[in-house]
C-alpha positions in Angstrom: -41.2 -40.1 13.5 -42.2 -43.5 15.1 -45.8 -43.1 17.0 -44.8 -45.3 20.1 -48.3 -44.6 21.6 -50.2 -45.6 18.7 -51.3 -49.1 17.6 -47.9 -51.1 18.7 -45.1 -50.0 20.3 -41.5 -51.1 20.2 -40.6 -54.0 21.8 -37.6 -52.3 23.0 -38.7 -52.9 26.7 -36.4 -53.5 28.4 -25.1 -59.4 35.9 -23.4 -61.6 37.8 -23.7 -62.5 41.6 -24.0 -58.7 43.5 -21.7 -57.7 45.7 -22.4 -54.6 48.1 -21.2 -51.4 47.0 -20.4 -48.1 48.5 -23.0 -45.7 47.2 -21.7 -43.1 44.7 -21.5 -39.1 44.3 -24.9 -37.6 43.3 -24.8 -35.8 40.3 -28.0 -33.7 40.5 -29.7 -33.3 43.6 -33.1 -34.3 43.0 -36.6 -34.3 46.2 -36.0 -37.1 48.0 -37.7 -40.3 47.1 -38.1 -43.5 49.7 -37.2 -47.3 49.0 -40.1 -48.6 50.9 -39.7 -52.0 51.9 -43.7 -52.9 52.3 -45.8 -54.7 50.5 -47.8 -51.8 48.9 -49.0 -53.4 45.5 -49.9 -56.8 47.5 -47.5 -59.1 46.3 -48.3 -63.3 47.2 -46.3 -64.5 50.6 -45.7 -68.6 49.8 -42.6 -69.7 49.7 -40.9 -71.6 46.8 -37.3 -73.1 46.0 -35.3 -71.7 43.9 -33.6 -74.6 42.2 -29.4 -74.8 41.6 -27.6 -74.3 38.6 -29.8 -71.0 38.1 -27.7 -67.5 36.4 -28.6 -64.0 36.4 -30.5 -62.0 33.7 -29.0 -58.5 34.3 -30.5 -56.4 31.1 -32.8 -56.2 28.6 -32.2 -59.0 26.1 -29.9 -60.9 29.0 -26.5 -59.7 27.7 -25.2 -56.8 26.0 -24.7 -58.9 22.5 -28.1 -59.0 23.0 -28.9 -62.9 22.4 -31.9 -63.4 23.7 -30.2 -66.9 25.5 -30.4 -67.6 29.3 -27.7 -70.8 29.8 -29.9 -72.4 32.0 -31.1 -75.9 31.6 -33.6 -76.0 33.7 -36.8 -74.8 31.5 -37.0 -77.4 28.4 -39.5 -78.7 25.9 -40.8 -81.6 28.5 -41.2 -78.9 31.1 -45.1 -78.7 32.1 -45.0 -75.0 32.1 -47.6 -73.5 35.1 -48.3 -70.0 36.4 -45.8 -69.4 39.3 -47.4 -66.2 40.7 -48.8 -63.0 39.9 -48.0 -59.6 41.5 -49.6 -55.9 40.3 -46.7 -53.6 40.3 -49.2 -50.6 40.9 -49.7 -49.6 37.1 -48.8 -50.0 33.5 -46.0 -52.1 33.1 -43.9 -51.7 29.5 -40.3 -52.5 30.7 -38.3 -56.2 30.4 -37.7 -57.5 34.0 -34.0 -57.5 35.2 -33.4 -61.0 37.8 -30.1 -60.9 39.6 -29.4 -62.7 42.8 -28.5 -60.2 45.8 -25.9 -61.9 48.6 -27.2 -59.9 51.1 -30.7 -60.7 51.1 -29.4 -64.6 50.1 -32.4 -64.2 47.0 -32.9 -63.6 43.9 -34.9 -60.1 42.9 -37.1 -59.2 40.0 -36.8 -56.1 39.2 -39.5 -53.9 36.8 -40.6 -50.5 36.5 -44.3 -49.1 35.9 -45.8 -45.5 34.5 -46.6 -43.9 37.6 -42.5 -43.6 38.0 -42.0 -46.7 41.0 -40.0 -48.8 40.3 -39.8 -52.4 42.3 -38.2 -55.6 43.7 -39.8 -58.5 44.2 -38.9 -62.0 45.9 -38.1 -64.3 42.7 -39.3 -67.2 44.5 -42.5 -65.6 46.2 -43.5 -62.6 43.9 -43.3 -60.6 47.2 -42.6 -57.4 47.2 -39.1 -56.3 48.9 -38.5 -52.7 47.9 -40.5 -49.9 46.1 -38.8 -46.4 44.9 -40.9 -43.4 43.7 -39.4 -41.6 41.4 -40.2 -37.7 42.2 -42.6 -35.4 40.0 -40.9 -33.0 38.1 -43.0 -30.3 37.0 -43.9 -30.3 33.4 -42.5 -33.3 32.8 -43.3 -37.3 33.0 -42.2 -40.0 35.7 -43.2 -42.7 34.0 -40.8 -45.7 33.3 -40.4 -47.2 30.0 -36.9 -48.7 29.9 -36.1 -52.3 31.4 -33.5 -52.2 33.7 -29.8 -53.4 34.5 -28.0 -54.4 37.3 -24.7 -54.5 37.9 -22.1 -54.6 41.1 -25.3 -54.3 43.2 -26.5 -51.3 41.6 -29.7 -51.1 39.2 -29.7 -48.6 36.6 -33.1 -47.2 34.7 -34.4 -44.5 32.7 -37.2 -42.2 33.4 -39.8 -39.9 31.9 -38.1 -36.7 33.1 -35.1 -37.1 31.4 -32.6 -39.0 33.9 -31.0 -42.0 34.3 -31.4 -43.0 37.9 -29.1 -45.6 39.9 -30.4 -47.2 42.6 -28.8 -49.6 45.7 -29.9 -53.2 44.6 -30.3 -54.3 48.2 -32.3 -51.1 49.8 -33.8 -49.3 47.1 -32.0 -46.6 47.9 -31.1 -43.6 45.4 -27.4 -43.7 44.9 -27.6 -40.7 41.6 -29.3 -39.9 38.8 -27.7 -38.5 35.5 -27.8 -34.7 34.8 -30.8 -34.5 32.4 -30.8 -35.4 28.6 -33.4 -33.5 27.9 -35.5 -35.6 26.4 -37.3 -38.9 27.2 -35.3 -42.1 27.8 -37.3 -45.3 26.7 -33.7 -47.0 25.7 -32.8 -49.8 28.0 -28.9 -49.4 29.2 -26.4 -51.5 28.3 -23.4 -52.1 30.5 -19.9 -52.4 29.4 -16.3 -52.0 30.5 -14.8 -50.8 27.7 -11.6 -49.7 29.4 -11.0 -51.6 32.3 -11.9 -48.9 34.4 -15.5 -50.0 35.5 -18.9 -50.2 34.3 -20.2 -47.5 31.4 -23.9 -47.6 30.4 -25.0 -46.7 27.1 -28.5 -45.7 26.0 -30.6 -43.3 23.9 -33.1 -40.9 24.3 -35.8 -39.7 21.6 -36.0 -36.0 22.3 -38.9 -33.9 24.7 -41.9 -35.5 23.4 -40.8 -39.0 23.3 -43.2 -39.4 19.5 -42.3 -36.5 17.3 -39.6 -35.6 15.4 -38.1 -33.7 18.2 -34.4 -34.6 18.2 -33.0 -37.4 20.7 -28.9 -38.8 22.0 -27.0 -41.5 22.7 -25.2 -41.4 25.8 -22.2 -42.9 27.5 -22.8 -42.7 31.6 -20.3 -43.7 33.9 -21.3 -46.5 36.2 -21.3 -46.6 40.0 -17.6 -47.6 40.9 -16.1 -46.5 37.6 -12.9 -45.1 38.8 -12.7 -42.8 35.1 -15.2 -40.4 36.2 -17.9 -39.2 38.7 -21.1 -42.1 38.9 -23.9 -40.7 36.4 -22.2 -38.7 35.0 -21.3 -38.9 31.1 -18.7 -39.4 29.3 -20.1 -39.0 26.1 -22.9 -37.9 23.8 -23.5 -38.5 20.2 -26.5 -36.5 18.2 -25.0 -36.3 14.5 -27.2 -38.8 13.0 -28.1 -38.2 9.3 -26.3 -38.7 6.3 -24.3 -36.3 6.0 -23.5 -36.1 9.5 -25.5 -33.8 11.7 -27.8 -33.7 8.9 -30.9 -34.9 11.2 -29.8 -33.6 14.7 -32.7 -32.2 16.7 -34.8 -34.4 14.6 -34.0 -38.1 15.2 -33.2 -40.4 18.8 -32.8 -43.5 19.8 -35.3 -45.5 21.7 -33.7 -48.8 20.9 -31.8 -50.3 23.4 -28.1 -50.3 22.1 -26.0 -53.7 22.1 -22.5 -53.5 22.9 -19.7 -55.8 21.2 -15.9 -56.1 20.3 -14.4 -56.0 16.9 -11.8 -58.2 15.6 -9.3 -55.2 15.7 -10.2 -55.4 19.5 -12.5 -52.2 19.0 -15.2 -51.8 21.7 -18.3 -50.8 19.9 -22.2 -49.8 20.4 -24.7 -50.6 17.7 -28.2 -49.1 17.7 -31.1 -47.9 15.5 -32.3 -44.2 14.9 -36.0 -43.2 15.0 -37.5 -41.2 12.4 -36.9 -39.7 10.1 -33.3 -40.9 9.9 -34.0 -44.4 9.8 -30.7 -46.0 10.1 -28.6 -48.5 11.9 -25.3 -47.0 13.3 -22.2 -48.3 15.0 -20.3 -46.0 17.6 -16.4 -46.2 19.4 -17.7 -47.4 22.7 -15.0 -45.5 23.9 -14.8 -42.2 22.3 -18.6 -42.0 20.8 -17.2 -41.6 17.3 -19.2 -42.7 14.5 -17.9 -46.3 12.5 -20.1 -46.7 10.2 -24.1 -45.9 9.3 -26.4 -48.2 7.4 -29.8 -46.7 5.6 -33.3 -48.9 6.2 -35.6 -47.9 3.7 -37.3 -44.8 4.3 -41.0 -44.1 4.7 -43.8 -43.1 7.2 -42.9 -45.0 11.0 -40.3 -46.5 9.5 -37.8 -46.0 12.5 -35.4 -49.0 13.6 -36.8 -50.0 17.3 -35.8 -53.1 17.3 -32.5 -54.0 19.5 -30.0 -55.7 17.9 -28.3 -58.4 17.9 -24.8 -59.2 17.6 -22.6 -62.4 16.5 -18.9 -62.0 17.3 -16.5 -62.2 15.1 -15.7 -65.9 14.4 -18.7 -67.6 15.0 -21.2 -67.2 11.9 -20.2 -68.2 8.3 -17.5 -70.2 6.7 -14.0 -69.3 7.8 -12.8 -66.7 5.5 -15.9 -65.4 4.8 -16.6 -61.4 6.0 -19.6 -62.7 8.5 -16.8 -65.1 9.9 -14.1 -62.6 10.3 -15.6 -59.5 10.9 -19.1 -60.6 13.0 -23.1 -59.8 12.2 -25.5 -57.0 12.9 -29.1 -58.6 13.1 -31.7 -56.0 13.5 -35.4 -55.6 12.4 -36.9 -52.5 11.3 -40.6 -50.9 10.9 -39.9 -51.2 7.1 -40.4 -55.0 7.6 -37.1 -55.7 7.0 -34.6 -58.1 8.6 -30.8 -56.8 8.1 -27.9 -58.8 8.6 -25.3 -56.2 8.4 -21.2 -56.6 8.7 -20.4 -55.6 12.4 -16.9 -54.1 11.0 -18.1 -52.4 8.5 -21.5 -51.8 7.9 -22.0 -53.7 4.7 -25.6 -55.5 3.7 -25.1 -59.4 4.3 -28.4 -60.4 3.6 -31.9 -59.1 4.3 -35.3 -60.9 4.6 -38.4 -59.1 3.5 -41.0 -60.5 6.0 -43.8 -58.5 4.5 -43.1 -60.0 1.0 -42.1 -63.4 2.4 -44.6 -64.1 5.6 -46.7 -61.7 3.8 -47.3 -60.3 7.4 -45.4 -57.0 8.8 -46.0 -54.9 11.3 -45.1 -55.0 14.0 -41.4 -56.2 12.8 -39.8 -54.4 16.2 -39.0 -57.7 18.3 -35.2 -58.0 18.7 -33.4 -61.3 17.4 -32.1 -64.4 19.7 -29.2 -65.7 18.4 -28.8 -69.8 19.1 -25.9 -71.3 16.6 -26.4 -70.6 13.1 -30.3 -69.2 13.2 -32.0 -66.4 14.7 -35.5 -66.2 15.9 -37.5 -63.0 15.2 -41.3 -62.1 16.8 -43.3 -60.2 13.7 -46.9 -59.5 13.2 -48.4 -63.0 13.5 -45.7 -65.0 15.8 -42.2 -66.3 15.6 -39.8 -67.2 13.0 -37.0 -68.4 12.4 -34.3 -67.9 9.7 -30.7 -68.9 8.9 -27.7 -67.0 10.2 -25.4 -67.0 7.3 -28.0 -67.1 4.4 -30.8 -65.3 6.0 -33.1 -68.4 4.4 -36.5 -68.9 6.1 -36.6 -72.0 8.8 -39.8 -72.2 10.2 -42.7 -70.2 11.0 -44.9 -70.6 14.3 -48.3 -71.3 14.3 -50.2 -68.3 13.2 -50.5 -65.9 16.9 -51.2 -62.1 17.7 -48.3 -59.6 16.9 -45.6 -60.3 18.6 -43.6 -57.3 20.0 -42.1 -59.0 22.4 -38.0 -59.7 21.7 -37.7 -63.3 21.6 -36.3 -65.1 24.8 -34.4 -68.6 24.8 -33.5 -71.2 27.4 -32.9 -75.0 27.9 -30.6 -77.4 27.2 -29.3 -78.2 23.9 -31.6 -79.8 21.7 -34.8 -79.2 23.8 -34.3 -75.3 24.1 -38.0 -73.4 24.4 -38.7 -69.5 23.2 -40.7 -67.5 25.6 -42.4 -64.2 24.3 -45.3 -62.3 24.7 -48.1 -61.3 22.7 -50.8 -58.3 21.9 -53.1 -60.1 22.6 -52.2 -60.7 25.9 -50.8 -64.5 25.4 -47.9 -65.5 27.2 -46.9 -68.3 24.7 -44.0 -70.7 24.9 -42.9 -72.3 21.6 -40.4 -75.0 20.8 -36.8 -73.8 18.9 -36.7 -76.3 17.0 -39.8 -76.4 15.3 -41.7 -73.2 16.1 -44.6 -75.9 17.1 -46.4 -73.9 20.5 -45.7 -75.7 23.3 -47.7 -73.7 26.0 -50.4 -70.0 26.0 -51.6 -68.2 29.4 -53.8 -65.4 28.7 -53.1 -62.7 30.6 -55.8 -60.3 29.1 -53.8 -57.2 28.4 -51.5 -56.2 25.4 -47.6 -57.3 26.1 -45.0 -55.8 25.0 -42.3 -56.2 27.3 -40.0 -59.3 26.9 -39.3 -62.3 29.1 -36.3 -62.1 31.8 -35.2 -65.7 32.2 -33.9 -66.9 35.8 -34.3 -69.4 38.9 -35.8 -71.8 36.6 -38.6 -69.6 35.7 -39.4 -66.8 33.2 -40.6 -63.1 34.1 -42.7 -61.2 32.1 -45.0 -58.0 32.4 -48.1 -57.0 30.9 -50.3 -53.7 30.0 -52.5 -54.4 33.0 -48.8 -54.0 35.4 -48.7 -57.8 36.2 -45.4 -59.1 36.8 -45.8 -63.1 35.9 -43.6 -65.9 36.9 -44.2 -69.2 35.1 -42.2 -72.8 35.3 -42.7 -76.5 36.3 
């Protein structure tokens, strides 16, 4: 199974305006934990204006088809891209930031977790800090937070070390529940959907006790604070029968991809994700029921698991019309193998698949999840960015040679002068153009990066190894 300690790890790390919401039934009573509303990691105090025509960036990858595409306009190629600010968030720092603006506060809040289980809110114009929640010890088991965040209805969901999900008041800080436990650790970023009108269900993986080993692992469906279907936190379903045949590699394999959630063209609400170890595979779930659709085999061989999030294209907007990417929608996901798969979202079926290792003669680490911008993708691997066509899966451009790029690959601007932001291992926040690949800005940060970049306010987020929270603009 995939070593996520080792040498790189998956650049899985991690919704409108919020409204106030009534806080929801606890489903496990856990010590209690304070929102603390000071300034305990030192966060900068200047104020800055947050420009109009800004949107939210509520979840890891920005959207549950996980494009990778932040509508706003403000960020372009002329843009003279600066440091903003710079706050510590009190330790190692893994997870995708989350920006949503809160009504209440009348501002717009980053939100990140870190390793010694707090997780934070900070000022998007200031870097202050607003809130801090410390996630309680549980003994024998970790607090530390590897998943990115999501918000929704003024609730912000994450996963922890010791096994829960936890919901928290977006406002306060405030512990609204957290999930009975899945016993095992939960570095998958939720994704939110409302598959039946009902309210918001999150979906996300675990990858069994140890997190690293071939230990087993789920994917779960959680009801959402304010889902009237069932209790908040708790789930609605579970799905462990990964293998071929079924079952065949339960208590074995897990998910720590974040999963992407998408309609079919029968009007069937599904979840796509990738299996760790030693299963190997690309699946696609009922969003509703948590049955399987389909299950797609990566090639097989020693950390070979698919942590890469994918990406889907609805139907009706890749391909001629006619053709099965056209009708039926894509699947774009990357795994260890070095492989890119464009994959029939109805069925399962190999479109095309790009052999980075053969073709950029450069691999590892292929774990960065695709952005999805008209008819190309854009894909971090072990020496940048590239692009490649959506239909054909043809090679467009490569970027200048960088570090490994872990970092799943974040777009925003306006059309024609769109920018990538990513980070790097070597500890280079880079900026290229979409267009071309050519690099349009680096800050060194100094530490490994393997989180991506939340887009919002007319700036982008991004964490580092060191547990910086960056904001950069004009």
């Amino acid at each position: 199974m995939s070593q996520r300690y080792a040498a790189f790890k998956a650049g899985r790390l991690g919704i409108a305006a919020l409204t106030c919401a009534a806080a929801g039934a606890t489903a496990i009573a856990l010590p209690l934990a304070q929102a603390m509303p000071v300034a305990a990691h030192g966060g900068p105090t200047s104020t800055a204006h947050i420009p109009a025509g800004f949107t939210d960036w509520i979840e890891h990858r920005g959207n549950a088809l996980h494009t990778g595409v932040s509508p706003e306009t403000i960020l372009s190629t002329s843009t003279t891209f600066k440091l903003h600010w710079s706050a510590n968030t009190g330790d190692k720092s893994y997870g995708s930031p989350a920006i949503a603006f809160d009504s209440t506060l009348n501002e717009s809040l980053v939100y990140v977790g870190n390793m010694l289980g707090e997780f934070n809110a900070y000022n998007a114009a200031t870097g202050a800090l607003v809130w801090l929640y410390q996630t309680p010890k549980t003994k024998g088991l970790s607090k530390e937070i590897e998943s990115s965040p999501a918000v929704y209805n003024n609730t912000v969901y994450f996963g922890d070390g010791d096994y829960h999900e936890y919901a928290l008041n977006a406002t306060t800080g405030a512990l609204i529940c957290t999930s009975p436990s899945m016993d095992g650790i939960s570095a998958s970023s939720p994704v939110i959907a409302n598959p039946a009108g009902t309210g918001p269900v999150l979906y996300f993986g675990d990858a069994g006790p140890s997190g690293s080993t071939s230990d087993g692992g789920h994917l779960w469906a959680m009801y959402g604070v304010g889902n009237t279907a069932g209790t908040a936190c708790s789930w609605d379903w579970m799905q462990d029968s990964f293998g071929s045949p079924p079952g065949s590699q339960t208590g074995l394999s897990g998910v720590y991809s974040t999963p992407a959630f998408g309609t079919l063209a029968n009007h069937t609400a599904v979840v796509v994700v990738g299996t760790t170890d030693p299963d190997d595979a690309i699946y696609a779930f009922n969003a509703t029921t948590g049955a399987i659709l389909w299950r797609f085999q990566t090639l097989v061989g020693i950390d070979s698991d698919v942590g890469a999030p994918p990406t889907l294209a609805e139907p009706g907007t890749i391909g001629a019309v006619g053709t099965a990417s056209y009708t039926d929608g894509v699947v774009y996901d990357t795994g260890k193998d070095g492989q890119t798969y464009a994959l029939d979202l109805q069925t399962g079926a190999q479109i095309w698949t790009f052999n980075i290792k053969k073709t950029i003669k450069h691999g590892n680490p292929a774990q960065s999840g695709a952005a999805l911008v008209g008819n190309a993708v854009y894909i971090g691997y072990g020496a940048g960015v590239f692009s490649l066509n959506a239909t054909t899966g043809a090679l467009i451009w490569t970027s200048p040679v960088a570090a490994p790029v872990i970092s799943s690959v974040s777009v925003t601007g306006p059309a024609g002068k769109q920018v990538i932001a990513v980070g790097d291992y070597a500890g280079n926040v880079d900026v290229f153009s979409l267009a071309t690949g050519a690099n349009l800005f680096t800050y060194a940060t100094g530490a490994a990066i393997f989180g991506s970049a939340g887009i919002s306010t007319g700036q982008f987020f991004i964490t580092s190894s060191t547990g910086d929270l960056y904001a950069f603009g004009s």
